[in-house]
TORLO-863459 format. One record per residue: residue in one letter; x, y, z of N, C-alpha, C in turn; residue number from 1. Coordinates in Angstrom, 2 decimals. Layout:
<residuo a nxx X nyy Y nzz Z caxx X cayy Y cazz Z cxx X cyy Y czz Z num NUM>;
...
END
This chain:
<residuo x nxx 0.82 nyy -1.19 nzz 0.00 caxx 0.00 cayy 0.00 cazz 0.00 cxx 0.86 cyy 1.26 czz 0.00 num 1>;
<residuo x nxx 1.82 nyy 1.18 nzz 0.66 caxx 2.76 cayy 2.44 cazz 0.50 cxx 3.55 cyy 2.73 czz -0.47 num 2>;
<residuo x nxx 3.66 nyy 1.45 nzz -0.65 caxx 4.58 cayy 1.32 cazz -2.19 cxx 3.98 cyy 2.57 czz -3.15 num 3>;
<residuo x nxx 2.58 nyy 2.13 nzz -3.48 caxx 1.54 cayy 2.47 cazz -4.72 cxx 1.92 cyy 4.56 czz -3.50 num 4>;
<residuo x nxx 1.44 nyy 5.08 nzz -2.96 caxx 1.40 cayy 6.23 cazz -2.41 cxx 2.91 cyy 6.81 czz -2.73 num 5>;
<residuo x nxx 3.80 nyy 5.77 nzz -2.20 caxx 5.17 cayy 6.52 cazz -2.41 cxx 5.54 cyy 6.72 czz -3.74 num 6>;
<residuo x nxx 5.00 nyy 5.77 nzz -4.89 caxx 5.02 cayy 6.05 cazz -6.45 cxx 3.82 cyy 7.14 czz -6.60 num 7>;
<residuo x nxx 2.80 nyy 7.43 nzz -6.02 caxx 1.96 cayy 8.45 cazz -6.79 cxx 2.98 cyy 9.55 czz -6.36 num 8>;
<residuo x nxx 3.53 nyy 9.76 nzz -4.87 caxx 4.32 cayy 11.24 cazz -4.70 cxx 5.62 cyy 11.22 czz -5.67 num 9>;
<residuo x nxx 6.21 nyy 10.42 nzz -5.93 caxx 7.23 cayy 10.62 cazz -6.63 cxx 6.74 cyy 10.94 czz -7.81 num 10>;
<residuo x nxx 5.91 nyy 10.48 nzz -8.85 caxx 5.39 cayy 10.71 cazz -9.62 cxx 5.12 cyy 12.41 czz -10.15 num 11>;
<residuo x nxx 3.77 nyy 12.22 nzz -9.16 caxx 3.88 cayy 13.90 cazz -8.63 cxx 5.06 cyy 14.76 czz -9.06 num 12>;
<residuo x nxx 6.12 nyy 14.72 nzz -8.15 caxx 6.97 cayy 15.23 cazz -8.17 cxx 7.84 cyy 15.55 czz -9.39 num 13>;
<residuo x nxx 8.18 nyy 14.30 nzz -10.28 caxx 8.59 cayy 14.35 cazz -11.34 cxx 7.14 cyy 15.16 czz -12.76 num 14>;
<residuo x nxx 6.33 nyy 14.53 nzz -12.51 caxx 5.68 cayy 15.46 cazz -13.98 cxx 5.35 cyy 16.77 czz -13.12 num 15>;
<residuo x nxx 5.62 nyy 17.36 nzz -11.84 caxx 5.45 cayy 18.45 cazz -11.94 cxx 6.77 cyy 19.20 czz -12.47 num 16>;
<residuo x nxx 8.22 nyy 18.75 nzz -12.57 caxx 9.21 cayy 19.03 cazz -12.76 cxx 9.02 cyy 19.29 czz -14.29 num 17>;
<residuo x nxx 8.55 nyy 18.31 nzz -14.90 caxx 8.24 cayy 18.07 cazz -16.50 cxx 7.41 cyy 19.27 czz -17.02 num 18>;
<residuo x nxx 6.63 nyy 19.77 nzz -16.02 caxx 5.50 cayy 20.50 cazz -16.06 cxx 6.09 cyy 22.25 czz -16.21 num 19>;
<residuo x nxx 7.24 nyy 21.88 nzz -15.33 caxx 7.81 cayy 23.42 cazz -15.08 cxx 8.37 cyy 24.00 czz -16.22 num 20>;
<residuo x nxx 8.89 nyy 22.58 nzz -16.89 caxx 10.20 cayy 22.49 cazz -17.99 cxx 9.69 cyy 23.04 czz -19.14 num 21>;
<residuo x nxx 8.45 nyy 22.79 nzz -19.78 caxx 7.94 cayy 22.62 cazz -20.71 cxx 6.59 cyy 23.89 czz -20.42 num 22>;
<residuo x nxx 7.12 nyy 24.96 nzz -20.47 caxx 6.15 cayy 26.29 cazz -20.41 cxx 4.84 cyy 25.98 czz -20.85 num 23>;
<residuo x nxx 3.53 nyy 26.66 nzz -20.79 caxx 2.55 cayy 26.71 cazz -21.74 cxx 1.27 cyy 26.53 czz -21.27 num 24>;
<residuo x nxx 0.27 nyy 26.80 nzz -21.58 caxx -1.26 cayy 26.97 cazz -21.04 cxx -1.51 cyy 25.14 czz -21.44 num 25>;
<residuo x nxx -1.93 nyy 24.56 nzz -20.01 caxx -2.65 cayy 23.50 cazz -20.04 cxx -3.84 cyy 23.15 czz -20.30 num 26>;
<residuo x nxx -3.92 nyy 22.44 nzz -21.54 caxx -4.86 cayy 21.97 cazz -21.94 cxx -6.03 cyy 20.73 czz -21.29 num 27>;
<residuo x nxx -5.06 nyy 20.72 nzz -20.13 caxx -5.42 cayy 19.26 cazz -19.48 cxx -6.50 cyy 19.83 czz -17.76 num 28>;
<residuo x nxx -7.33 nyy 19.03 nzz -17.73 caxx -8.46 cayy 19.82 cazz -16.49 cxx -7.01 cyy 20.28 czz -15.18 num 29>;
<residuo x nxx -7.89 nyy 21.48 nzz -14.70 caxx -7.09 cayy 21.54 cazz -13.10 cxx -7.91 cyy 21.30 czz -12.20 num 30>;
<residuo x nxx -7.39 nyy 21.34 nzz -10.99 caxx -7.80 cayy 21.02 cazz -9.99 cxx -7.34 cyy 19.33 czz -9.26 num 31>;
<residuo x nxx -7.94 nyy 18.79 nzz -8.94 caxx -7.84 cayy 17.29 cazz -8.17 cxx -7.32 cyy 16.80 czz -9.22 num 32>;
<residuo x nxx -8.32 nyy 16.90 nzz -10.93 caxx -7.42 cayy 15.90 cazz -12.00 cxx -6.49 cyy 16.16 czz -12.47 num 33>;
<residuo x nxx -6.16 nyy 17.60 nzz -12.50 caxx -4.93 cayy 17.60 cazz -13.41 cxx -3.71 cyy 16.92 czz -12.67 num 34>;
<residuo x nxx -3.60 nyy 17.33 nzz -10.56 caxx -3.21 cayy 16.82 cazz -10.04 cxx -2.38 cyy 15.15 czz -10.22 num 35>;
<residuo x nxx -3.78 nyy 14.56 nzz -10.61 caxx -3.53 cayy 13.30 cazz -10.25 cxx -2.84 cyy 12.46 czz -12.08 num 36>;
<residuo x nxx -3.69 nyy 13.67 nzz -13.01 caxx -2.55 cayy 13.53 cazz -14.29 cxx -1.52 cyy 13.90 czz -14.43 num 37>;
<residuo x nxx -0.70 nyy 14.70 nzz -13.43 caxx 0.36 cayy 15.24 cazz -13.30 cxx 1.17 cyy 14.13 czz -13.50 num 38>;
<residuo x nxx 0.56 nyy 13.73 nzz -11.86 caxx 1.13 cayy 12.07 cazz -11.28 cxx 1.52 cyy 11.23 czz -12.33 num 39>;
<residuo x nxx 0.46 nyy 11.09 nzz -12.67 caxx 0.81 cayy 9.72 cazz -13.92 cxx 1.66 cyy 10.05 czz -15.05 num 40>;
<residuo x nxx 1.66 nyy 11.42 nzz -15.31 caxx 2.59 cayy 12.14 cazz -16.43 cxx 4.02 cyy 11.51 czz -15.81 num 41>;
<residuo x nxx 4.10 nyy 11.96 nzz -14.39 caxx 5.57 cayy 11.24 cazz -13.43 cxx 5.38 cyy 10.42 czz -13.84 num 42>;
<residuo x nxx 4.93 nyy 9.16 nzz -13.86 caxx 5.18 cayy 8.05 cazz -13.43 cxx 5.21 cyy 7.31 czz -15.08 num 43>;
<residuo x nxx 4.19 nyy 7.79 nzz -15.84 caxx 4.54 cayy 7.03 cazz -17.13 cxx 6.23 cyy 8.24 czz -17.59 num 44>;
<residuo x nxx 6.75 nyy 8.93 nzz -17.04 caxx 7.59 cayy 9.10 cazz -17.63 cxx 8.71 cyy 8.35 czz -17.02 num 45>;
<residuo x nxx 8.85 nyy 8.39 nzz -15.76 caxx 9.66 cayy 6.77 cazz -14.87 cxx 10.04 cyy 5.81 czz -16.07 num 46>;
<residuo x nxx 8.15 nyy 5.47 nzz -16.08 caxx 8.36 cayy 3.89 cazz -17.21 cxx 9.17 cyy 4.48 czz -17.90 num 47>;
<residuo x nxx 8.81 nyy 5.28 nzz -18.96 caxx 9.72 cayy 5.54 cazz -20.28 cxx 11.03 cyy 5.66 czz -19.97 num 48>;
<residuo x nxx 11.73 nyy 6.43 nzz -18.81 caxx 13.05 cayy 6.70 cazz -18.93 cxx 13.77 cyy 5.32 czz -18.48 num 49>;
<residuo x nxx 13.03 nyy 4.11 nzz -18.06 caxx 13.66 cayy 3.18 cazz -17.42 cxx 13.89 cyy 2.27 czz -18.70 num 50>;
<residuo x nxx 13.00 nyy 2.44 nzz -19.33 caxx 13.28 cayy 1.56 cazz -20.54 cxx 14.28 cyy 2.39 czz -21.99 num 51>;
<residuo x nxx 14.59 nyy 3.55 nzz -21.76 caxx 15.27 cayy 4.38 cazz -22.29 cxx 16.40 cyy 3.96 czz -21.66 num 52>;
<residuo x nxx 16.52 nyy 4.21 nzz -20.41 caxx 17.88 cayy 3.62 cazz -19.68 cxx 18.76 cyy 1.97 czz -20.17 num 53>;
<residuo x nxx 17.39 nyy 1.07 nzz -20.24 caxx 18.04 cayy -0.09 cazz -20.72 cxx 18.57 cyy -0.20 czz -21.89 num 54>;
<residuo x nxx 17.68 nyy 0.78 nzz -22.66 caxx 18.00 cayy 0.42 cazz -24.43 cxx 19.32 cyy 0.80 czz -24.27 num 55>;
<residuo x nxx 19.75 nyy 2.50 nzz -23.64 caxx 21.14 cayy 2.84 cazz -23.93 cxx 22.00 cyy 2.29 czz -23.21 num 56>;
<residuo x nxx 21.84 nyy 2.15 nzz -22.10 caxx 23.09 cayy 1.80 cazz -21.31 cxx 23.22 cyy -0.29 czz -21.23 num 57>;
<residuo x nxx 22.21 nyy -0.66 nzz -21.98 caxx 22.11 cayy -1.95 cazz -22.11 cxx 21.92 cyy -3.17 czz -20.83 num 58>;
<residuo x nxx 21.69 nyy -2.50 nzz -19.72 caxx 21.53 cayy -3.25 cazz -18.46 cxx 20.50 cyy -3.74 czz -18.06 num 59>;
<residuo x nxx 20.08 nyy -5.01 nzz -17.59 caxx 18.82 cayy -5.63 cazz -17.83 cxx 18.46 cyy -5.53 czz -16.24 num 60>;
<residuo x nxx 18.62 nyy -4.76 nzz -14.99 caxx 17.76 cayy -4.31 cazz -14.19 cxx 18.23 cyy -3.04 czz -14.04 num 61>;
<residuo x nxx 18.24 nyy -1.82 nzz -15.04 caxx 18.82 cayy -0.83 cazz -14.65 cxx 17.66 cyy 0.02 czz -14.10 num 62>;
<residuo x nxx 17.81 nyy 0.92 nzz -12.85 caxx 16.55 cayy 1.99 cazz -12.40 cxx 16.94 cyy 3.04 czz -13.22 num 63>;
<residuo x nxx 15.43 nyy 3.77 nzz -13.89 caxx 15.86 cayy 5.19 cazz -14.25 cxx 16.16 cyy 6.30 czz -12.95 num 64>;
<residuo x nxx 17.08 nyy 6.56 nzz -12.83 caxx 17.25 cayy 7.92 cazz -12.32 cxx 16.66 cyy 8.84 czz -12.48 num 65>;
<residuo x nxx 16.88 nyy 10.12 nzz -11.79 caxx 15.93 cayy 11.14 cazz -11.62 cxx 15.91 cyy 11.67 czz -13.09 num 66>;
<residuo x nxx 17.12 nyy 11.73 nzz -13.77 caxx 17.22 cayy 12.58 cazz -14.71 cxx 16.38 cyy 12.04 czz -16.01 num 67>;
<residuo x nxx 16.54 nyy 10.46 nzz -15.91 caxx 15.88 cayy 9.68 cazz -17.24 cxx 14.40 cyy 9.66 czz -16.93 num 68>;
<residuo x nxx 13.83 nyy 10.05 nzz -15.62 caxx 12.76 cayy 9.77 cazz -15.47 cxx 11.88 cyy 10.98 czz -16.00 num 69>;
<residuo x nxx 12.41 nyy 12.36 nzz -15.63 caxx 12.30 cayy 13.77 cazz -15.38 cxx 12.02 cyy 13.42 czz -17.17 num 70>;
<residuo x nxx 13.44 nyy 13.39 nzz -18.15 caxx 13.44 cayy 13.56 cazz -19.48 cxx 11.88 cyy 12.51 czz -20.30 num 71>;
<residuo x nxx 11.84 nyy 11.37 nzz -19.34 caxx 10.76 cayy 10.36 cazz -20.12 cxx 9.61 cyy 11.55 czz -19.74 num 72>;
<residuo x nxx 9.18 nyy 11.72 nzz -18.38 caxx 7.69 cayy 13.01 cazz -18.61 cxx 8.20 cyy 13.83 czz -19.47 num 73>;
<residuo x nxx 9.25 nyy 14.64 nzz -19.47 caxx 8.72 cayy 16.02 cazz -20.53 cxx 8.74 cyy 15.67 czz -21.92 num 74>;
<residuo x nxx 9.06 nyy 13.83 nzz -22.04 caxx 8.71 cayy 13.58 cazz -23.52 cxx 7.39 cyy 13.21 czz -23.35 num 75>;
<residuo x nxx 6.45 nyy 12.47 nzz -22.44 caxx 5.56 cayy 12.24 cazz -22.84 cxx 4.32 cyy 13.52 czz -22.09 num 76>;
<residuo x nxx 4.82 nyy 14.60 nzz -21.63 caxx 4.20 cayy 15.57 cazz -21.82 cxx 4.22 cyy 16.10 czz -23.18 num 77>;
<residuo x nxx 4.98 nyy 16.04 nzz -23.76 caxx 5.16 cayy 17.53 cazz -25.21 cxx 4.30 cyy 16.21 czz -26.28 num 78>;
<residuo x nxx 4.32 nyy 15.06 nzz -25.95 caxx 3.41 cayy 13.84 cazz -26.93 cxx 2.13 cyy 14.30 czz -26.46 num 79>;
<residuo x nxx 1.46 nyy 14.57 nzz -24.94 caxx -0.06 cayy 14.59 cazz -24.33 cxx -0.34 cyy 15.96 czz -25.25 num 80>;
<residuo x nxx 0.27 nyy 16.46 nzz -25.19 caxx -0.05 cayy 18.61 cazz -25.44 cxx -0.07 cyy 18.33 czz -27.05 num 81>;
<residuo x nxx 0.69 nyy 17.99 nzz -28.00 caxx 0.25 cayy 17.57 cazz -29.31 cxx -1.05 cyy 16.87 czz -29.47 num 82>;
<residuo x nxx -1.65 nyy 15.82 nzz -28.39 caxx -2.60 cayy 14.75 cazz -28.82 cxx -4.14 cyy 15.71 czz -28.08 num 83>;
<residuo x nxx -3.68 nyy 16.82 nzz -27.49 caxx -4.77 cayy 17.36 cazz -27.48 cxx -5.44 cyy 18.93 czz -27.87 num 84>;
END
């Protein structure tokens, strides 16, 4: 159970970083949801940078770091802001 809480705050944390990076009027609801799409913006960008991490650095349990994680949201932010 904490697991899942300690990934929504990290999450959080990272697509709000993504969020900062990437200027521009949000297209996406505010309030509670944008909140909690923030989150997931973090966290599917985690996924992405972890599997970005493996492709390049070729290591088959590598963690993304802050930085691959940070770079996977503000890619799949600038993909959400095109798709809407």
């Amino acid at each position: 159970m904490f697991h899942i809480i300690g990934q929504l705050f990290v999450g959080l944390i990272i697509g709000a970083i993504a969020r900062f990076l990437i200027p521009g009027k949000e297209p996406i609801a505010a309030g509670l949801l944008g909140w909690l799409i923030t989150a997931l913006i973090g966290m599917g960008g985690s996924f992405i940078g972890t599997l970005g991490g493996k492709v390049i650095f070729g290591k088959e349990k590598y963690a993304a770091g802050w930085l691959m994680s940070i770079l996977g949201a503000v890619v799949l932010l600038a993909i959400v802001r095109m798709l809407t």
